[in-house]
C-alpha positions as CSV (number, residue, x, y, z in Angstrom):
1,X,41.4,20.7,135.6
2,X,44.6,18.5,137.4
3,X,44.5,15.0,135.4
4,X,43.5,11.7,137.5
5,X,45.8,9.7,137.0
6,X,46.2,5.8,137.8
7,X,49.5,3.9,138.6
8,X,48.3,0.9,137.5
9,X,49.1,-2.6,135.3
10,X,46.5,-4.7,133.6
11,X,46.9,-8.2,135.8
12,X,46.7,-6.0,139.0
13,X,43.1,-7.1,140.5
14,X,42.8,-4.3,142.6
15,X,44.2,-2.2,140.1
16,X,40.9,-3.4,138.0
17,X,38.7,-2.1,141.0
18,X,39.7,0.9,140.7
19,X,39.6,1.2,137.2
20,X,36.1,0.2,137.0
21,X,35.1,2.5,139.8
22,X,36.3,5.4,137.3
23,X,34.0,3.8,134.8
24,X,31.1,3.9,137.3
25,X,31.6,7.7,137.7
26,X,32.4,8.6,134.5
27,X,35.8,9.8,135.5
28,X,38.2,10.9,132.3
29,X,41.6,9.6,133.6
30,X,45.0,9.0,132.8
31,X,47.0,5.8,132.7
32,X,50.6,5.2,133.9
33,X,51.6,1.5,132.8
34,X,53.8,0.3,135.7
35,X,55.8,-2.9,136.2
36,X,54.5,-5.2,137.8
37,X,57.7,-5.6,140.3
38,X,60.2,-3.1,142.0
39,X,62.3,-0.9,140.9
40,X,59.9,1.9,139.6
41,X,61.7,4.7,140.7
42,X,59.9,7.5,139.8
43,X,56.5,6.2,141.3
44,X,58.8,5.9,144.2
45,X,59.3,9.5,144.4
46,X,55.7,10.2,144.6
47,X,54.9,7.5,147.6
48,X,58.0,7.6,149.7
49,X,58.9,4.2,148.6
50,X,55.1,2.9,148.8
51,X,55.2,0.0,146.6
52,X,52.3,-1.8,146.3
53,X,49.7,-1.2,143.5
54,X,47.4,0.9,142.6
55,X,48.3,4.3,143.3
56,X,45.9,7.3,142.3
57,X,47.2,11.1,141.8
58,X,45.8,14.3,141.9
59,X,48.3,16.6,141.0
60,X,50.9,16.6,144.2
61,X,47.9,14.6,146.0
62,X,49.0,10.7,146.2
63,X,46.2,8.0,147.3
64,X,48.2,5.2,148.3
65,X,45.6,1.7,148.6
66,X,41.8,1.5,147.3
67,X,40.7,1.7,150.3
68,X,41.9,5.4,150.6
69,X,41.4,5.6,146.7
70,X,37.5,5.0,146.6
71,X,36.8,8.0,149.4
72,X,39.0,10.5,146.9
73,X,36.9,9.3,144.2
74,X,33.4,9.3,146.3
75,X,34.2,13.0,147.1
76,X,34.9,14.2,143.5
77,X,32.4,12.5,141.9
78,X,29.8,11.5,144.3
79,X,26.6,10.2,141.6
80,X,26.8,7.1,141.4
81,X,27.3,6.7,145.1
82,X,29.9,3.5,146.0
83,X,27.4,3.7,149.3
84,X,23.7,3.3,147.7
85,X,21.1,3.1,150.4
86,X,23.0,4.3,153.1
87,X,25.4,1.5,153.4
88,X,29.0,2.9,153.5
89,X,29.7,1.0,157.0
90,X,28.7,-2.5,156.2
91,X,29.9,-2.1,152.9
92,X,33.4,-0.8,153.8
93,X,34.2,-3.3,156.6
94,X,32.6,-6.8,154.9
95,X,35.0,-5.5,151.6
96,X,38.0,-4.9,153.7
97,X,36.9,-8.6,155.0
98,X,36.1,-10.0,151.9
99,X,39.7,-8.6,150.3
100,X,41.3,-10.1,153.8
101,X,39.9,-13.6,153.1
102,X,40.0,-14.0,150.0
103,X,43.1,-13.0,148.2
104,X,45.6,-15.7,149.4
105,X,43.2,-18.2,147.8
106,X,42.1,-16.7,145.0
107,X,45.8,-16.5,143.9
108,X,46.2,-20.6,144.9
109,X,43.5,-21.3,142.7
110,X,44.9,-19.0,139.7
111,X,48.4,-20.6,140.1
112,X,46.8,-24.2,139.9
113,X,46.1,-22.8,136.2
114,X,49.1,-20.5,135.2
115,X,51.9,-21.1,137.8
116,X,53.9,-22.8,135.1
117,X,54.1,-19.2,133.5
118,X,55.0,-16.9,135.9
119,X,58.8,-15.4,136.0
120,X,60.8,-16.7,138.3
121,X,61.1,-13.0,139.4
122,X,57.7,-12.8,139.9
123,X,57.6,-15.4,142.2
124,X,60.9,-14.4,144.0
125,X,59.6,-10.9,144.4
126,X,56.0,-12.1,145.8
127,X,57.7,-14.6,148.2
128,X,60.8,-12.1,150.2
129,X,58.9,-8.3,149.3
130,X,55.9,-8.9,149.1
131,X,53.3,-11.7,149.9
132,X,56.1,-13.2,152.2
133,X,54.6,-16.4,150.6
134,X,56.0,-18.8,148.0
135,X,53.1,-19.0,145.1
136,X,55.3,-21.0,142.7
137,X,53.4,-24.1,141.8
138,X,54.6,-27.1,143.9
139,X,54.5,-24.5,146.6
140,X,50.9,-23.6,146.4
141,X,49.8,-27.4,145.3
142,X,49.4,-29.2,148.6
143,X,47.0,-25.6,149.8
144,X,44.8,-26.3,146.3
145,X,41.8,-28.2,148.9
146,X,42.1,-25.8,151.8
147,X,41.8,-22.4,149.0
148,X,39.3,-23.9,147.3
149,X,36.9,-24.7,150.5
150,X,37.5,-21.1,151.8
151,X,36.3,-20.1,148.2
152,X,33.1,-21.8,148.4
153,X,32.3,-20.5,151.6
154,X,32.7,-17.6,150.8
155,X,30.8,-17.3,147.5
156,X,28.1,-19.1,149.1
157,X,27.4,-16.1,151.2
158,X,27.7,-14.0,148.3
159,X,25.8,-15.7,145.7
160,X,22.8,-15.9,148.6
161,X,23.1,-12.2,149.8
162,X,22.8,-11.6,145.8
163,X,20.1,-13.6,145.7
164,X,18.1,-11.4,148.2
165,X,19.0,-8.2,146.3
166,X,17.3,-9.8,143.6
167,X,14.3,-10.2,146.0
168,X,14.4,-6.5,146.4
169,X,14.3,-5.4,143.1
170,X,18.2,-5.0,142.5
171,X,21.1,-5.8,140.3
172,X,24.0,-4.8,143.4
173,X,24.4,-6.1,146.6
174,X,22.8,-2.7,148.2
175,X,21.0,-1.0,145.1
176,X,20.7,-0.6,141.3
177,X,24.2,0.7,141.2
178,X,27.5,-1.4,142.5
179,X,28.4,-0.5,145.9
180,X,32.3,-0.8,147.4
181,X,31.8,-4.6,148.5
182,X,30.3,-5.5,145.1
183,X,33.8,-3.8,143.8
184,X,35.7,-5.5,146.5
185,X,34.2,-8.9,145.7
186,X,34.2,-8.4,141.8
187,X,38.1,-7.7,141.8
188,X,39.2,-11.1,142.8
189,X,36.3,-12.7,141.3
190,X,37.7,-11.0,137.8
191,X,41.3,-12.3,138.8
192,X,40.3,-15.5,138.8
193,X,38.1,-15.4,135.9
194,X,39.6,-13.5,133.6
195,X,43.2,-15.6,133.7
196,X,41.5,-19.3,134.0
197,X,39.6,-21.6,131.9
198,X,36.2,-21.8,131.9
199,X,36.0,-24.8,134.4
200,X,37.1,-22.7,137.1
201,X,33.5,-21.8,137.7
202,X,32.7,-24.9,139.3
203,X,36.2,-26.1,140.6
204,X,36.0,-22.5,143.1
205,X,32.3,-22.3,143.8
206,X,31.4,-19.3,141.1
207,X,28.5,-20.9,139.1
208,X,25.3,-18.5,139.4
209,X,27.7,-15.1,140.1
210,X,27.9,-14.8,135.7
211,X,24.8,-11.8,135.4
212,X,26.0,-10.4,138.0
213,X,29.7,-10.8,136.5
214,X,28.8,-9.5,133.5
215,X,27.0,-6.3,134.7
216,X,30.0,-5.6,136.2
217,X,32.4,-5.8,133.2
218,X,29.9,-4.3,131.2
219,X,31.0,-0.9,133.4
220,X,34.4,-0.9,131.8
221,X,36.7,1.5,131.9
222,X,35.4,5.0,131.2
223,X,37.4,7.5,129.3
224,X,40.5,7.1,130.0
225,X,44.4,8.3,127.9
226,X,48.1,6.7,128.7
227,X,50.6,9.0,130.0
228,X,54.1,8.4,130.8
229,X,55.6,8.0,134.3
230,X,57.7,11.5,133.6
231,X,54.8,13.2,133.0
232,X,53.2,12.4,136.1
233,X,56.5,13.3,137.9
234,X,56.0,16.5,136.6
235,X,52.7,17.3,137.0
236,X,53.4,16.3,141.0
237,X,56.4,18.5,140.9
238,X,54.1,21.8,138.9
239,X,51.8,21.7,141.5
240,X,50.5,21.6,145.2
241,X,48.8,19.7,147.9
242,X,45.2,20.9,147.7
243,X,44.1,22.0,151.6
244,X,43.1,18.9,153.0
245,X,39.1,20.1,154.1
246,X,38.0,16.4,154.8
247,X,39.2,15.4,157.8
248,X,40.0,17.6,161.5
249,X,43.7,18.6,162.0
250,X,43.2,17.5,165.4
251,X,41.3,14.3,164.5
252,X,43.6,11.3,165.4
253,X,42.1,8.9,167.5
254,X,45.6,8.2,169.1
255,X,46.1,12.2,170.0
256,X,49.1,12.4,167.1
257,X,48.7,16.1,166.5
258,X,49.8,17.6,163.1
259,X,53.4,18.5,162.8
260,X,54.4,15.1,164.1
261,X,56.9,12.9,162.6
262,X,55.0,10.2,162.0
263,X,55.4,6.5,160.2
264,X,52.9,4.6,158.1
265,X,53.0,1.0,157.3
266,X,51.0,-1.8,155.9
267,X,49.9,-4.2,158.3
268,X,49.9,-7.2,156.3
269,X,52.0,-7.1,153.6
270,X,54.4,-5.1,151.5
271,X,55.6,-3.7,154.8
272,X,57.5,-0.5,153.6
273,X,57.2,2.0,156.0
274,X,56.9,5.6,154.6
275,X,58.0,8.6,156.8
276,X,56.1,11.8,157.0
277,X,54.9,14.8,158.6
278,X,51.1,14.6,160.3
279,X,48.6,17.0,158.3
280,X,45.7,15.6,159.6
281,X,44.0,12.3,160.3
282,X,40.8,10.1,161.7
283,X,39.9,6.7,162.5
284,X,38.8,6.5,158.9
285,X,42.1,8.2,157.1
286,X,45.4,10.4,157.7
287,X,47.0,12.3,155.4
288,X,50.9,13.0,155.6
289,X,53.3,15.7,154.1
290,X,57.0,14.9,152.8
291,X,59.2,16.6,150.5
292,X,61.2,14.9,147.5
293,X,63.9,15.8,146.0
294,X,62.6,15.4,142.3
295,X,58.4,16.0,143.0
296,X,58.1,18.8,145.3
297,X,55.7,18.7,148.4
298,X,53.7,15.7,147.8
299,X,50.4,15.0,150.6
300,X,50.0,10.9,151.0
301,X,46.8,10.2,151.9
302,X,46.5,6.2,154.0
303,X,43.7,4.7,155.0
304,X,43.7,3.4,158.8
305,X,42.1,-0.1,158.0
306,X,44.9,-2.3,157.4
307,X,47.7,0.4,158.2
308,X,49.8,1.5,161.0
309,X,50.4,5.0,161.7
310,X,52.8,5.7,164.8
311,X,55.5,8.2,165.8
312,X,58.4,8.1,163.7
């Protein structure tokens, strides 16, 4: 069976999404330690100079973002559903919300705690190739009230739509079994909680989310074995795209057909456009073909929420 493997490092919240997702299914999976900060030139080779983090392989199959990530997994290990109760469309759009909303803040509260420690590197990358943002410390002080007040509104809706899954009988927001928005929500929620003190509970508006939390965390990690970034090269290189049977070649809302030269970009940040051939798309997904030099025929698969995807 082709490894799973996970471009991933430890601070990475969405990175921790992910992870857990593989716990919830029970996925054995490899692990590719990468740094937390261009260059990484061999992961380069497998996205086309996709850069932001996680990045999940299958073989010469590449699922660049989590949002294109958690289908992949949904469709090769289906039990437990990421949709319990029929609720992939709420779900999927109030966690691409949710992520939207919250990340900016979550990461002004976080540097209120540790912004004293972060590299100066760190910072510079976040602020001209990343973010676009300067979350150094004095930067992000005079924001501190305005983060925080957008965290409380938002975990008040999520502590009382908890609260009413309770009422029903479950542990989730949609079920007995975390759906994509619980994962969505639980990934900055871990951020922040997992690199602050204690008091951050009730500085960010967090008190009565800690059984929930903790059921969470209690998924861990699953099975899951290092491997080195060479390896995955190779493996990438050794094989080929599998026959893309989920989506219609002639499926893009915006009539691209496949065989066009086509670009696809973040729309929010980390704006580095990747170049491509169309194999096939939706209004959901699209999946592109491009040759490198040192991997072989590689298929990126994109989600369309929060991407642009346009003649090259």
């Amino acid at each position: 069976m082709t490894d799973i493997v996970l471009h991933n490092y430890a601070l990475s919240p969405f990175s921790e999404k992910i992870r857990t997702t593989l716990g919830l299914k029970r996925i054995a999976w490899r692990s590719v330690d990468v740094a937390p900060l261009p260059p990484r030139p061999l992961l380069a080779a497998l996205t086309g100079g996709y850069r932001r983090i996680p990045v999940l392989q299958i073989g010469a199959d590449i699922y660049c973002d989590t949002n294109a990530i958690l289908p992949a997994l949904e469709r090769l290990q289906p039990e437990p559903s990421l949709y319990p109760n029929d609720c992939e469309g709420l779900a999927r759009g109030m966690a691409f919300a949710w992520e939207r909303a919250v990340l900016i803040p979550t990461i002004g509260v976080l540097v209120h705690y540790i912004g004293d420690a972060l590299p100066p590197e760190f910072i510079k990358d976040r602020k001209e190739g990343f973010l676009g943002i300067d979350i150094s410390k004095p930067a992000m002080a005079p924001e501190l009230p305005h983060h925080l007040q957008v965290l409380h509104a938002q975990y008040s809706w999520l502590k009382s739509a908890l609260a009413a899954a309770r009422v029903r009988g479950h542990d989730f927001l949609f079920g007995p079994t975390p759906s994509v928005l619980d994962l969505a929500c639980w990934q900055t929620t871990f951020l922040l909680r997992k690199n602050s003190p204690p008091e951050v509970d009730v500085l960010a508006g967090l008190q009565g989310l800690e059984a929930w939390y903790d059921r969470l965390a209690a998924v861990g990690h699953g099975h899951v074995t290092p491997m080195m970034p060479e390896e995955a090269l190779a493996a990438a290189a050794a094989a080929r795209p599998a026959p893309v049977t989920h989506l219609r070649p002639d499926g893009d809302p915006a009539g691209l057909k496949p065989g066009a030269a086509v670009v696809v970009t973040p729309d929010d940040n980390a704006r580095v456009p990747v170049h491509g051939t169309l194999v096939a798309a939706s209004d959901a997904q699209v999946v592109i073909h491009r040759h490198d030099s040192q991997a072989g025929d590689l298929h990126l698969h994109f989600p369309r929420l929060g991407f642009d995807v346009l003649p090259a």
